[in-house]
matplotlib code that plots the C-alpha trace (Angstrom):
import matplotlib.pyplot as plt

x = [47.8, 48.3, 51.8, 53.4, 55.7, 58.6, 60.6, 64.2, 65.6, 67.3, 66.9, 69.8, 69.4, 70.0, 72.9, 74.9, 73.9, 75.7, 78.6, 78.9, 78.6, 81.4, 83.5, 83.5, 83.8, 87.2, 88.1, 88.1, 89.7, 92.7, 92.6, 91.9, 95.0, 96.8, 95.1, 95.6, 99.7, 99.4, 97.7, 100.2, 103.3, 101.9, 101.1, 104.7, 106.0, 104.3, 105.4, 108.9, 108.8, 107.2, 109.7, 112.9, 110.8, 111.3, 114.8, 115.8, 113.4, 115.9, 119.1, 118.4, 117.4, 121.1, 123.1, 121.4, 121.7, 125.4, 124.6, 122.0, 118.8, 115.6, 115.5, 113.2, 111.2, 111.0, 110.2, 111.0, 107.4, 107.9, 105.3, 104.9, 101.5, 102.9, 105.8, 105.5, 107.2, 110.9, 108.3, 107.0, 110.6, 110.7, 107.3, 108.9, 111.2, 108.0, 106.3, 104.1, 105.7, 102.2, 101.2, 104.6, 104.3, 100.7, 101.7, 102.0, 105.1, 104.5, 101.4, 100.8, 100.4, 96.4, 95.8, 93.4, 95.3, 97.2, 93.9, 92.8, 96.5, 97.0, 93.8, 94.9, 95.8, 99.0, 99.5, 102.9, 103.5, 100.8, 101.5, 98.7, 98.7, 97.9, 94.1, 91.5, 94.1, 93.9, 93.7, 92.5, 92.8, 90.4, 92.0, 95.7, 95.6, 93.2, 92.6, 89.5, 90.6, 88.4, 88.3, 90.2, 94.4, 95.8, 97.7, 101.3, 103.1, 106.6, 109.1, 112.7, 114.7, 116.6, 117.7, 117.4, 118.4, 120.9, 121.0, 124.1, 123.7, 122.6, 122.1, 120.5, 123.1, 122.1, 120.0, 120.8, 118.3, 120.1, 122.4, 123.5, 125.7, 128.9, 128.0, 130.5, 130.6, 132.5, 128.5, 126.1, 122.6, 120.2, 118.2, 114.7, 116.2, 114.2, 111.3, 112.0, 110.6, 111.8, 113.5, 117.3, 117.8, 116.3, 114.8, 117.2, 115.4, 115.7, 119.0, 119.2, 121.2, 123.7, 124.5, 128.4, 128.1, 127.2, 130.1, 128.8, 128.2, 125.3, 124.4, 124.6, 122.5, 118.4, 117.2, 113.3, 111.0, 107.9, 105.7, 102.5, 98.3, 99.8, 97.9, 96.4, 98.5, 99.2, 101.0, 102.0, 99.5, 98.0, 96.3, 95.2, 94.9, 93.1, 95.9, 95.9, 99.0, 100.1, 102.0, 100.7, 100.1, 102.1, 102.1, 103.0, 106.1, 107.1, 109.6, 111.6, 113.1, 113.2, 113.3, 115.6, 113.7, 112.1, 110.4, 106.5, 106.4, 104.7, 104.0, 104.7, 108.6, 110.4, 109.6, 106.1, 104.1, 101.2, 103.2, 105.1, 108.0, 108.8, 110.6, 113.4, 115.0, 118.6, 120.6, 122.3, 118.4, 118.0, 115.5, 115.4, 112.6, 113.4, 112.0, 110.3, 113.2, 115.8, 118.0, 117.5, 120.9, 121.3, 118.6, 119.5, 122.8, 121.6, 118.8, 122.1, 124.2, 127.8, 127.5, 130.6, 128.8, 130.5, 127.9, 127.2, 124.7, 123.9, 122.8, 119.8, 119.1]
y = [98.0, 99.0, 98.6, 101.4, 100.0, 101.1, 101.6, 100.4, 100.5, 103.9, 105.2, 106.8, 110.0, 111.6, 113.4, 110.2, 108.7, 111.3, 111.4, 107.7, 108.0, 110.8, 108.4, 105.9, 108.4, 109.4, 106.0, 104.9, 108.2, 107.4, 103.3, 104.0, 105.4, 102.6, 99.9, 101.5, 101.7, 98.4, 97.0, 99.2, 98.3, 94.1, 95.2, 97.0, 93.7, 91.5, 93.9, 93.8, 90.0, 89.8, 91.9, 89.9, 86.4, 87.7, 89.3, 86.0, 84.0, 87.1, 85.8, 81.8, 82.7, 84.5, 81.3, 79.2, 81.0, 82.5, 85.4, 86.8, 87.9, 87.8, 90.1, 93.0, 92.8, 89.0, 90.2, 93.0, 93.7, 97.7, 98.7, 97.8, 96.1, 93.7, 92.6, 89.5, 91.1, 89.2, 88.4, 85.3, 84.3, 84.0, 82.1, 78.5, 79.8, 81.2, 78.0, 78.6, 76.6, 75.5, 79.2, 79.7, 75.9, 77.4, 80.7, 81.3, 83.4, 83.3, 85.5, 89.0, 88.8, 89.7, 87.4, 84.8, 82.0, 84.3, 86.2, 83.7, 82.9, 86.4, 87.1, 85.4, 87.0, 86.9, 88.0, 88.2, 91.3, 93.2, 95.2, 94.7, 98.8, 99.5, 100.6, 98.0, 95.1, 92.3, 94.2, 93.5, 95.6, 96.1, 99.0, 100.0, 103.3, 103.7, 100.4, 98.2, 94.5, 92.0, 90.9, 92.0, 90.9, 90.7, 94.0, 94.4, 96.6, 95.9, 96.9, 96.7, 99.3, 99.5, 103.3, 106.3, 110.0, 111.5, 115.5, 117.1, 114.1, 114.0, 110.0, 108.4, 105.4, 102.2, 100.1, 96.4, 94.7, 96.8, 94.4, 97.4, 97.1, 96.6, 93.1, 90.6, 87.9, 86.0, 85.2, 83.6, 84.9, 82.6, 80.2, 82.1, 85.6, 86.5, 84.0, 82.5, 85.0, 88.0, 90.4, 90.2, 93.9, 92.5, 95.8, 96.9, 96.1, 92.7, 91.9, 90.1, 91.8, 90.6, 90.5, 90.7, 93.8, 95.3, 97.2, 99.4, 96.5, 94.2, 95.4, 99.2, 98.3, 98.0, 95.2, 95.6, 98.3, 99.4, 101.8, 101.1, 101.0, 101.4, 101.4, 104.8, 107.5, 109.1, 112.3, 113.7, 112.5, 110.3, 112.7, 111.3, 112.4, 111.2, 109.3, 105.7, 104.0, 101.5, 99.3, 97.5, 93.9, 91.7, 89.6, 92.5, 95.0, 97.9, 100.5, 100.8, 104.1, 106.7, 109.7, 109.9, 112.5, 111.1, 109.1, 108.9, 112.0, 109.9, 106.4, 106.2, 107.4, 107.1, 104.6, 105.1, 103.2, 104.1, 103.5, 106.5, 105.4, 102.7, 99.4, 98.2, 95.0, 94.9, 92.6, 90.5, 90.0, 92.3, 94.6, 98.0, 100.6, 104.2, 107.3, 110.5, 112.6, 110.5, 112.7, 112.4, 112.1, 108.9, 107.4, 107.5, 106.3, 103.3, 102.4, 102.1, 99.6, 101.4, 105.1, 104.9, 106.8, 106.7, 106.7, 105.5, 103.4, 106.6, 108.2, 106.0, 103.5]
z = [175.3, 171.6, 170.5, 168.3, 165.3, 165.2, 162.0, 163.1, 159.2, 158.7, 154.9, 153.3, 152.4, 149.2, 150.5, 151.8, 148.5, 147.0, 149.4, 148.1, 144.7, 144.6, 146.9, 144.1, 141.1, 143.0, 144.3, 140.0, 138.6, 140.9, 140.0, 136.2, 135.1, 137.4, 135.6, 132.2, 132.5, 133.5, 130.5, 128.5, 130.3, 129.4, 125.9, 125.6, 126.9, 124.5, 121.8, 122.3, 123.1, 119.4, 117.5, 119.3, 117.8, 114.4, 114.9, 115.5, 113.1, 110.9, 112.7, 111.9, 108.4, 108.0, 109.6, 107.4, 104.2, 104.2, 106.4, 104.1, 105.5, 103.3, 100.3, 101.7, 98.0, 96.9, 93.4, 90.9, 90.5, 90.6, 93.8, 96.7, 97.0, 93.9, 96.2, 98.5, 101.8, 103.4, 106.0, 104.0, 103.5, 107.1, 108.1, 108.1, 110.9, 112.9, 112.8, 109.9, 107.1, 105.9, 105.0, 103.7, 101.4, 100.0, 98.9, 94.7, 95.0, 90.8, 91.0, 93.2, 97.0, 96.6, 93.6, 93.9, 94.4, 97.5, 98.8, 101.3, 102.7, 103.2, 104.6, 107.4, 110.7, 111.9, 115.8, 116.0, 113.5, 115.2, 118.0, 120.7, 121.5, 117.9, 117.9, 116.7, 117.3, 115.9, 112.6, 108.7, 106.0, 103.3, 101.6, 100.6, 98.7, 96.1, 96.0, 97.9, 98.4, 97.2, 100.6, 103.7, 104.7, 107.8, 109.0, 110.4, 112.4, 112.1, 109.3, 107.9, 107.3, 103.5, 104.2, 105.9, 105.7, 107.9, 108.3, 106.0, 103.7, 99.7, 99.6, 102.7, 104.5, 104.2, 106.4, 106.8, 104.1, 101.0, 99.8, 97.6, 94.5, 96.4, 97.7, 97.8, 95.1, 97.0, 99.0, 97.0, 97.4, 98.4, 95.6, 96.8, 96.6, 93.2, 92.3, 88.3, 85.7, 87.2, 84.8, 83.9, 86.0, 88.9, 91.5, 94.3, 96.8, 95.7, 96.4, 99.8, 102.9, 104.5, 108.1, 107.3, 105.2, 109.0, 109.8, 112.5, 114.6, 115.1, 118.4, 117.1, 114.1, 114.3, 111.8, 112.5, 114.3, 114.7, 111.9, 113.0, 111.9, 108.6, 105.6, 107.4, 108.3, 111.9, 113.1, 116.6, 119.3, 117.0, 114.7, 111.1, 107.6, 104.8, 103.0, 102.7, 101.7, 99.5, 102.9, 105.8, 105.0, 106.2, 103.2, 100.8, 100.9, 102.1, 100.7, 104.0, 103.5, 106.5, 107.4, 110.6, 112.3, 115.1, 117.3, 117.0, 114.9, 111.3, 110.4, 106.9, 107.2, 111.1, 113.7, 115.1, 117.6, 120.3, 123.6, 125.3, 122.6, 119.8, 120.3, 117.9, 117.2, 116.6, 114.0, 117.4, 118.1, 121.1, 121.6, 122.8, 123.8, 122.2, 124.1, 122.2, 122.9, 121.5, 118.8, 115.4, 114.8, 117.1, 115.2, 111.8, 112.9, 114.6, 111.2, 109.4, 108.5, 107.5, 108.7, 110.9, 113.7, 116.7, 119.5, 123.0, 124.5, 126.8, 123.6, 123.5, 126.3]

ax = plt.figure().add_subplot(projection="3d")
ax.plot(x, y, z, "-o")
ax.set_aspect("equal")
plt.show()
């Protein structure tokens, strides 16, 4: 008797095929987003366990030099790009005195003698939810690098405006004119040959001139992918700037008017908000909505704001 085979291997058809494929398109819409916040929430993490390093690389500096923090301009070279940042001051307290023992504080940040140091990547002044991270920068304003630095995220403040006000306050790296003479700055504070009218920004802070409180008073936060400029929702514009390395200076001056709005003048950052180290080394996370007023009163130093922690956490 002839035996009929049987074909006992169903096919799927191009319908359940389908039915599948749509199954996992929905399945990894809903797990995407999951998976996403959780990357952000460990890069928000890592970015605010980075800024609190350097608050208190910031804070040791100060005990061990009278209270001073590093000048925010180590020279009185008149722009920014010619300035060797108060981050270099603080490099032998983030475990990197060999960098800190090769740099030629005598010639410009980007000299040849400086190029290779500050080509140099540094991961702890770059904020992991900045695009591209880790970053290197081959151009700061008009000007092409003969051969790319390492980027940085974080800044100091040295003023900001406040609403109603002609002058802006101060932040906590402008020594300003009334410093006490009674506190000596510190040896490093203006490397020899500068000029006998030494630029303001060269005049170290001091952590006692702080009269609004330390913990009411932000020391470092977050302007972010600087050299390029970004707006609201991370729009762009052609401008390059003259800051972003973390070897060279910035002007610290701000605007006060709000969170995330532009990266050149107010605390600005790609998570939901901006983190912010203050001068007792804590660190807080800012939302979007916070007020302008709050914020210029916690960038400075001596406003005499009264405010409450409500205001802002």
């Amino acid at each position: 008797m002839k035996q009929t085979l049987t074909d006992h291997h169903r096919a799927m058809t191009l319908v359940e095929l389908l039915v599948v494929v749509a199954i996992i398109g929905v399945l990894v819409a809903i797990l995407l987003p999951a998976v996403q916040a959780v990357r952000e929430s460990s890069r928000k993490t890592t970015c605010q366990n980075q800024l609190r390093q350097l608050a208190l690389a910031t804070v040791n500096y100060s005990s061990a030099n009278s209270e001073h923090i590093p000048a925010i301009w180590r020279t009185d070279r008149p722009l920014t790009w010619e300035n060797f940042s108060w981050r270099t001051a603080l490099l032998p307290y983030l475990e990197e005195t060999m960098t800190y023992d090769r740099l030629d504080f005598h010639n410009l940040p980007f000299s040849t003698q400086n190029l290779q140091l500050a080509g140099a990547v540094l991961p702890l002044v770059q904020c992991p939810s900045t695009p591209d991270s880790p970053r290197l920068i081959q151009q700061i304003g008009t000007w092409n690098l003969a051969s790319p630095v390492g980027a940085n995220d974080y800044v100091a403040i040295y003023d900001v405006m406040s609403a109603g006000r002609v002058y802006p306050l101060r932040g906590v790296w402008n020594g300003g004119p009334d410093l006490a003479l009674s506190i000596p700055p510190p040896p490093d504070s203006v490397v020899p040959g500068s000029s006998a009218n030494p630029h303001p920004r060269t005049i170290p802070g001091n952590l006692r001139l702080v009269s609004d409180g330390l913990s009411r008073t932000v020391l470092l936060t977050e302007q972010a992918a600087k050299p390029f400029t970004f707006g609201p929702h991370g729009s762009t514009n052609s401008e390059v700037l003259t800051e972003g390395p973390w070897a060279s200076a910035e002007t610290g001056s701000f605007h006060g008017m709000g969170i995330n709005i532009e990266n050149s003048h107010d605390p600005f950052a790609f998570h939901a908000g901006v983190a912010s180290a203050f001068c007792d080394g804590s660190v807080q996370f800012w939302s979007r909505d916070m007020h302008p007023k709050v914020i210029s009163a916690l960038l400075s130093r001596d406003g005499e704001e009264v405010i409450d922690v409500r205001d802002w956490q």
